[in-house]
C-alpha positions, 0 to 999 in steps of 0.5 A: 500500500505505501508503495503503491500510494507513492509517485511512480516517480519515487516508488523505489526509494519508498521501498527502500527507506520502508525496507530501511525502517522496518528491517534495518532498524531491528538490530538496533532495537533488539541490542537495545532491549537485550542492554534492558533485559541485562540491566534490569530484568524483562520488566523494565525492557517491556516497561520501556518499550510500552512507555515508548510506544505511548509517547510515539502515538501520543506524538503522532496524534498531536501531529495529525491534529496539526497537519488537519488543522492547518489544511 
């Protein structure tokens, strides 16, 4: 679907950084929750990442309010 919503003009390079975000991100995510995991046990590493996840929604909401309240 993102692919095919973009421009034909930029189709590669959508998939591209699709690809990038979803698949080349992960190594540093999982080093990061294995660091929480050693750090503080799974409680933390799960804590953090539910923490996240709710302050990225929440900041995607604020965005999509904005970019509809000034069209």
């Amino acid at each position: 679907m993102v692919q095919l919503a973009a421009p034909d003009a930029l189709q590669g390079r959508v998939a591209g950084l699709y690809s990038y975000v979803f698949l080349g991100t992960s190594p540093l995510g999982a080093l990061f929750a294995g660091y929480l995991s050693e750090a503080g046990g799974t409680l933390l590493a799960f804590g953090t990442a539910g923490v996240v996840g709710l302050i990225v929604t929440g900041l995607g909401l604020l965005w999509l309010r904005r970019a509809h309240a000034a069209t």
